[in-house]
Each structure stands twice: as structure tokens, then as C-alpha cells.
matplotlib code that plots the C-alpha trace (Angstrom):
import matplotlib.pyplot as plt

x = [42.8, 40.6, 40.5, 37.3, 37.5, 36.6, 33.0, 31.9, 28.3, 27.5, 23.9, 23.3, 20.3, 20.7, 21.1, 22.5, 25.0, 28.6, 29.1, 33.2, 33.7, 36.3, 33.7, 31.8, 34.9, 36.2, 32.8, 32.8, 36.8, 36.6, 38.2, 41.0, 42.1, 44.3, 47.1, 45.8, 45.0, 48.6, 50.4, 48.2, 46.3, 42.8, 40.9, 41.0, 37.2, 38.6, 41.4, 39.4, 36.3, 38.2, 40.3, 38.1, 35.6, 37.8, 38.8, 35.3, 34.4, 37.5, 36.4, 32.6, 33.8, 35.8, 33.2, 30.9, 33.6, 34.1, 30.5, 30.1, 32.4, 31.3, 28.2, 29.3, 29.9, 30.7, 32.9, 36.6, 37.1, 34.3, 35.7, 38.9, 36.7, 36.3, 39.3, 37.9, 36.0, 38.9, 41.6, 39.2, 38.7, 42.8, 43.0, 40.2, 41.9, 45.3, 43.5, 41.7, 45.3, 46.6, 43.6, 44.3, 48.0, 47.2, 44.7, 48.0, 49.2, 46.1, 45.5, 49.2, 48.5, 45.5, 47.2, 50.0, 48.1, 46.9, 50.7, 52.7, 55.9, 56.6, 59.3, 56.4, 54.3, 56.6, 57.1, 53.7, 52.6, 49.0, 50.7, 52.9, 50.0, 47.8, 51.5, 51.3, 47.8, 48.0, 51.1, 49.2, 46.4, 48.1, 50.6, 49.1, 47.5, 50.8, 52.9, 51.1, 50.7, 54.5, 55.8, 53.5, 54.4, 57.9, 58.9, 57.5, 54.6, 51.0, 47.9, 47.5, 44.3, 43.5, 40.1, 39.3, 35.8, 33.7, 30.8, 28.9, 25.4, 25.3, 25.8, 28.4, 30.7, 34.3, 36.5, 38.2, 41.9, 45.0, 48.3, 51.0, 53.2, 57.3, 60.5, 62.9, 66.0, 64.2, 60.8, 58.0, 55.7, 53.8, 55.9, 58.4, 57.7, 53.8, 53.8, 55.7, 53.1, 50.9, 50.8, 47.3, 44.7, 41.0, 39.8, 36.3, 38.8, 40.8, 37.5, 36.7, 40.3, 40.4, 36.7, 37.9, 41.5, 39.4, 36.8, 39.9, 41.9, 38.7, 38.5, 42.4, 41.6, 39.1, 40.5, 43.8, 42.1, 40.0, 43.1, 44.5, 41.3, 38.1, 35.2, 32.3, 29.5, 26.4, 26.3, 25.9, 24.3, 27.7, 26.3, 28.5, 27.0, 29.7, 30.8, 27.3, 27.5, 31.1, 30.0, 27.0, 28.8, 31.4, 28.7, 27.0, 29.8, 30.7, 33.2, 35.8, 39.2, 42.7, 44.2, 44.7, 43.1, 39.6, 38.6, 36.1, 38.1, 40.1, 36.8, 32.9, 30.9, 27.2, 25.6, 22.1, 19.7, 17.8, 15.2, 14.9, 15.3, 17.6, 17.1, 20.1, 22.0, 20.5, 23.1, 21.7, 25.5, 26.1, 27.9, 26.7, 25.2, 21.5, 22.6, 24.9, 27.0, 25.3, 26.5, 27.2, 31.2, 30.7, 32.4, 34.5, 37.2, 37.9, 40.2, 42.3, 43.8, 46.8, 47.6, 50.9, 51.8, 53.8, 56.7, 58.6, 61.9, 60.8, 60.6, 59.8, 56.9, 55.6, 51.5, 49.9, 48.3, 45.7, 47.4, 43.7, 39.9, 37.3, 33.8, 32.7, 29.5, 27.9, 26.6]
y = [109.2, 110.4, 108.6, 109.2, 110.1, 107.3, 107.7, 107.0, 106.7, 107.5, 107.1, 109.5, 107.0, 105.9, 101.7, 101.9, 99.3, 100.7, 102.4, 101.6, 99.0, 96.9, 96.4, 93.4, 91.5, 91.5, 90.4, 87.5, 86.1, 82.5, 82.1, 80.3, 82.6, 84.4, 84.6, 87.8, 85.9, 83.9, 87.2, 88.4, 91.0, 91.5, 89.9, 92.1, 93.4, 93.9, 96.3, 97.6, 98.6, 100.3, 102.3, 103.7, 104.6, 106.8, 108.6, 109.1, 110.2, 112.5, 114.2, 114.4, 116.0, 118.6, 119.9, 119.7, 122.4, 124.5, 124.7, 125.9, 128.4, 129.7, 130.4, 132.6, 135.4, 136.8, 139.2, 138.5, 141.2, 138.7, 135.8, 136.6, 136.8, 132.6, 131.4, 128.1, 127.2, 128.1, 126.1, 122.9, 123.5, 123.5, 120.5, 118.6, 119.1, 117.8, 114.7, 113.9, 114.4, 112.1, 109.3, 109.4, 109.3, 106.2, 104.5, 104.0, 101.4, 100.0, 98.9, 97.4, 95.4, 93.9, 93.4, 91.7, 89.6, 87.6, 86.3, 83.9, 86.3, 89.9, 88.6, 86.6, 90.0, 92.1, 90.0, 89.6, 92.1, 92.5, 94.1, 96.4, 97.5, 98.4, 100.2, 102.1, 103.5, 104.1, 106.2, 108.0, 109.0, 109.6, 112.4, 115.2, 113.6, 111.6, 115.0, 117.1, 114.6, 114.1, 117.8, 118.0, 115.3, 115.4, 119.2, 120.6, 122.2, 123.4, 123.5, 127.7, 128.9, 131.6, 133.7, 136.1, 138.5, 138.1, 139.7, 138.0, 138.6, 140.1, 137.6, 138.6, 136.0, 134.8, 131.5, 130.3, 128.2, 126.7, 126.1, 124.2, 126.5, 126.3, 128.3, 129.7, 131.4, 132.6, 133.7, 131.8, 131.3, 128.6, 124.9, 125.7, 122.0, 121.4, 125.2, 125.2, 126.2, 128.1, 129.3, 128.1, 125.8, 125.5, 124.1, 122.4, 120.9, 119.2, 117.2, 115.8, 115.1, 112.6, 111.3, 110.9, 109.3, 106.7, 106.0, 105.4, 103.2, 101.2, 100.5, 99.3, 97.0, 95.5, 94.9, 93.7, 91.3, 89.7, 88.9, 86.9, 85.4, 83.8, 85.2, 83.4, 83.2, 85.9, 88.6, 90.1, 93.5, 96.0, 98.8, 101.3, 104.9, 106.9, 107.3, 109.1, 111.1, 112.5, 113.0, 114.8, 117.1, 117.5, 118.4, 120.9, 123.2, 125.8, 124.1, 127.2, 126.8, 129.0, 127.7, 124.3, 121.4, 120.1, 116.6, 117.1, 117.6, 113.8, 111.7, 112.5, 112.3, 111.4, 111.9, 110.8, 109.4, 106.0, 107.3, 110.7, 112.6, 115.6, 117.3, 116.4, 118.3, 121.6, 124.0, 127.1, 128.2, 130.1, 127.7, 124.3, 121.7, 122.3, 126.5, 126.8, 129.9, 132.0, 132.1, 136.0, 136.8, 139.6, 138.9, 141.7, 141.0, 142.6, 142.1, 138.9, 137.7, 134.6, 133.0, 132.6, 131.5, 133.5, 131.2, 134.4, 134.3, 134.7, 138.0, 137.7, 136.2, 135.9, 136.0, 133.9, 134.5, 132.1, 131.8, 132.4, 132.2, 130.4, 129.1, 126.2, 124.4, 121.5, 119.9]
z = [136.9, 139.4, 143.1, 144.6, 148.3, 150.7, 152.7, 155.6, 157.1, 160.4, 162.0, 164.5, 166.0, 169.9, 170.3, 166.2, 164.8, 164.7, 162.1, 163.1, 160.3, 162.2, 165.1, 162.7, 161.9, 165.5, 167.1, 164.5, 165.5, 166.0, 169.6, 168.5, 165.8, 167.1, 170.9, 172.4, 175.3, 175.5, 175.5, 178.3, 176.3, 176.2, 173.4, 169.9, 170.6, 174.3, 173.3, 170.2, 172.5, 175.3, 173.0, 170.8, 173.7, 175.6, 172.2, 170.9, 175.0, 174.7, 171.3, 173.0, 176.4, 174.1, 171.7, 174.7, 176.4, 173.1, 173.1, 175.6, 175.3, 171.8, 173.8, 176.5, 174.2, 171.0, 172.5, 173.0, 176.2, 178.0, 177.1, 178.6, 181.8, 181.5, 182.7, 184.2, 180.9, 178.8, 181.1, 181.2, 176.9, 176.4, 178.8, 177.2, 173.6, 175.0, 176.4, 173.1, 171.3, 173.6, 173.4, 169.6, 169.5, 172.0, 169.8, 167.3, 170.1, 170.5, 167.0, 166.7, 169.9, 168.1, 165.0, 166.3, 168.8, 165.2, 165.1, 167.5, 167.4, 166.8, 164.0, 162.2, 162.2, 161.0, 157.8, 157.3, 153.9, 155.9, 158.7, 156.8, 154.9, 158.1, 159.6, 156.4, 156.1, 160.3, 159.5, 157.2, 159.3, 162.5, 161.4, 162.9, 166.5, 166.8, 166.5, 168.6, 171.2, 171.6, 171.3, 174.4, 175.6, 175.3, 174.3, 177.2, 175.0, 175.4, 174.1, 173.2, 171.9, 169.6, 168.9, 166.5, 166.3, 163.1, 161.8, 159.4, 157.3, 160.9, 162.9, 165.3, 167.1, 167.3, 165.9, 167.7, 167.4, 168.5, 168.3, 170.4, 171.8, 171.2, 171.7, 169.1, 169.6, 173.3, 171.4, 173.1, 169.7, 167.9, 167.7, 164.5, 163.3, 163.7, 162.6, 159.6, 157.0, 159.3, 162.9, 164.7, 163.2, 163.9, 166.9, 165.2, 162.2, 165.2, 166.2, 162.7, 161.8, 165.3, 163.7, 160.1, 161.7, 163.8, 160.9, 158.2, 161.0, 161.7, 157.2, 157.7, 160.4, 159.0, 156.0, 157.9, 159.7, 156.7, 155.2, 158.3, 159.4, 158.3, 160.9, 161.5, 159.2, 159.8, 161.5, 165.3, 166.3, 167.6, 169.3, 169.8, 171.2, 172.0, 168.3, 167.3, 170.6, 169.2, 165.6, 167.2, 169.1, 166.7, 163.8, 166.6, 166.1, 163.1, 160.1, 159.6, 158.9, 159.0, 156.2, 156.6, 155.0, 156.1, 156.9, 154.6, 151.6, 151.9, 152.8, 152.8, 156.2, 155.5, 158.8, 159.7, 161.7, 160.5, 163.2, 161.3, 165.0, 164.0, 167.6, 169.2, 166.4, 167.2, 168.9, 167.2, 167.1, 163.4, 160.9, 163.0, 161.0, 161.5, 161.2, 158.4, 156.8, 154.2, 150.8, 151.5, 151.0, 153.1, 156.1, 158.5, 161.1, 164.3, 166.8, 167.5, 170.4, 171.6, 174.8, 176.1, 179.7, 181.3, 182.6, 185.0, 182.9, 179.0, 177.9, 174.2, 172.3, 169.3, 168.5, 166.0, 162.8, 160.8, 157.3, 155.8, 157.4, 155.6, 155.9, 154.9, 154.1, 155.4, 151.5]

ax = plt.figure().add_subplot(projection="3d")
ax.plot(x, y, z, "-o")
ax.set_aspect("equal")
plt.show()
């Protein structure tokens, strides 16, 4: 049997109704539904709306940087020249990993705000369920985040020159640096299957992870609560700002899976504006890949710190390149 891939609709429009699905249910929580405020937590919307803000702002401030460096030039001996940009790009990815691996807490602080004790939420089947599709969708954000975190890794990034139906330019990756047997090289458990990953496939899985988390929610709390009757406006901009700057980038990959291929994005704009997509980048939304196979690779480069005692290192390779398309 065929299982058809979950979607998720985003409108781009400013002043637009969430497109987060949780954000309904939690602006409609009768006030004594749940003991949030008895545990000294901020209400579910509270914790719900601070969260997701700073990971959507993180993803935004990110693609923003990236931008910005895909712009300075197609040429990978002036890039190296942008050490500033390419510092604040690697410490805006590690703050975006983080947020997400974050936003994991903050949704089992919600959940088990809905309970009087931890021991009454952990035998609760709702809970489990919402634990189980939260472990599903965190793997990768929760794994990077803590071999930073606690492995003493980094955020390393990788570019390679292209020339395509000729377009010139460069894709760019990363990968989170580890040591084996004294070789500084890409981390030998996030980097089993392949060494470095793409950098725009990064944003979309944090957008795909919070859109999928937001379903659970929702459907977590429906089964412990009844909401109020109707319906309230929940604007919520910084989620289209993210998507926005997310879908002003190329879609390439290295070899792992897209976003794209588990769920389908529609993205568009109830006020038909498409403006604020336009980057004019190659591969962007607005500017996608041709159809042409004929695409050429040049020279490739990887980023290692030097640390004054390592001698030995090992550079990364993407597993595959591949372009993909936006329909």
C-alpha cells in the first residue's frame, strides 16, 4: 500500500494565519485545562510562541547569511577572501541546530504541562505517541546539536565550482567536524553514509521538522482537551519570513535525502505578491535549474581549523551532487 506523503501549506502573505497547525488548538485551551501555570511554566501558547520564534528567526538569519554569501562570487579563490561572512554563516547554522534541538524540550514542557505529574504523563498513550513522532523528526538537529555540543565539534563548510547551461557558481555544504585515530575529518557518526551535506537541505529539514512537530501537537493535545468552540486569528510572521528565505536559495543535494522527498511544501501567497521570493540566485524558487544534464565540476575545497597540535586531516567528499526542481 502506498502512504502518501504528508503536506503542508504555507502562505507566504504578511499579517497571514499560522500556517503552524498546533497554533489554533493552543489559542483555543480553556484556562483551566491544563497546570502549566502550577508548575511555574509559561502557558502552552507561551512556551509554543517563544520557541518556535527564535527557531524560525534562526533558520531566517541563516539563509539570510548563505545568501549572501552565494552572492559574493562564483569563484571559490574569492570566497576564501570572506572570512567574516563565512565565520558569521557557520555560527548562524550552529545556532539554528541548536534552536531546533531546543524546540524538542519545549514541546515536552507543553505536553506534560496537560498532566498533574510526570508519572501520569508518561503512562498516558497520547504522550507516547507525540515522544514517538518527535523522535522521529528530530534525529538529525538533535545529533548535530550535541556532537557540538558535547564532542567538542564544529560546524565545517564545504564548496564546490559548478558550471551549468552556463551559469557559473559554487554549492556550497557542511559537515561537523570529528577526530579518528588523530585524523581531524568529518564526525564518523553523523558521517557514516556520507561525508558533508547541503547547506540549503539543512534549512528545509529544520522547516519540515517544525511543520511535522506542530501536526503532532495538535493532534496530541485534541486527544487530552476539548478547545473552545470557533476560531481566533494566529498570526504568526516569522514562519513565512523563514520559508521565504529558505525557498530564495538553490535546492541541490550531496547525496542525502531531501525534505522534499518525505512531505510536499506548497508555498504561496493568498495576496499573489511573489516579490519577496526573488533572489535571482540559479536554482532559487522563482530561478530554477534547467532540465539540461550537462553540468561540469571544478575545483572543491574543506575547512578545517587548525588547532596547533593536529597534523593530519582528512577532506570531504559529497557522496553524489544533484539538482532538484521546485514542481
Amino acid at each position: 500500500m502506498t502512504t502518501l506523503k504528508p503536506k503542508f501549506e504555507i502562505d507566504t502573505a504578511p499579517r497571514f494565519s499560522s500556517s503552524l497547525e498546533a497554533h489554533q488548538v493552543l489559542a483555543l485551551l480553556p484556562l483551566d485545562s491544563c497546570y502549566h501555570a502550577a508548575k511555574n511554566l509559561r502557558l502552552p501558547l507561551g512556551i509554543y510562541n517563544v520557541s518556535v520564534s527564535r527557531v524560525c528567526e534562526k533558520v531566517s538569519a541563516f539563509c539570510s547569511r548563505l545568501e549572501l554569501y552565494i552572492k559574493a562570487s562564483n569563484r571559490l579563490d574569492e570566497l576564501h577572501e570572506q572570512r567574516v561572512l563565512r565565520a558569521e554563516l557557520i555560527d548562524c547554522i550552529e545556532l539554528t541546530l541548536y534552536a531546533a534541538a531546543e524546540h524538542v524540550d519545549d514541546i515536552d514542557s507543553v505536553a506534560r504541562g496537560f498532566f498533574r505529574s510526570n508519572n501520569e504523563c508518561e503512562k498516558a498513550p497520547s504522550f507516547r505517541e507525540l515522544q514517538k513522532h518527535v523522535k522521529k523528526n528530530k534525529r538529525f538537529v538533535a545529533a548535530a546539536a550535541n556532537a557540538i555540543k558535547h564532542q567538542q565539534a564544529r560546524i565545517r563548510l564545504f564548496s564546490i565550482e559548478y558550471v551549468h547551461e552556463r551559469v557559473a557558481g559554487c554549492l556550497h555544504g557542511f559537515f561537523v567536524e570529528g577526530v579518528e585515530n588523530g585524523v581531524i575529518c568529518p564526525n564518523g557518526v553523523l558521517h557514516k553514509d556520507q561525508d558533508v551535506f547541503s547547506i540549503t537541505t539543512l534549512a528545509w529539514e529544520v522547516l519540515l521538522f517544525l511543520l511535522s512537530c506542530s501536526r503532532a501537537l495538535r493532534a496530541f493535545i485534541l486527544s487530552v482537551v476539548n478547545p473552545l468552540a470557533g476560531s481566533v486569528k494566529t498570526e504568526f510572521e516569522p514562519l513565512p519570513k523563514a520559508v521565504v528565505a529558505a525557498a530564495r536559495l538553490p535546492i541541490y543535494t550531496f547525496g542525502e535525502e531531501h525534505p522534499f522527498s518525505r512531505a510536499t511544501f506548497s508555498i504561496y501567497s493568498s495576496q499573489g505578491d511573489k516579490s519577496t521570493l526573488e533572489s535571482q540566485i540559479y536554482g532559487s524558487i522563482l530561478n530554477g535549474w534547467s532540465r539540461s544534464s550537462d553540468a561540469r565540476f571544478g575545483s572543491s575545497t574543506s575547512e578545517f581549523e587548525g588547532d596547533g597540535s593536529s597534523k593530519s586531516f582528512r577532506f570531504a567528499h559529497p557522496k553524489t551532487v544533484a539538482f532538484h526542481h521546485w514542481d
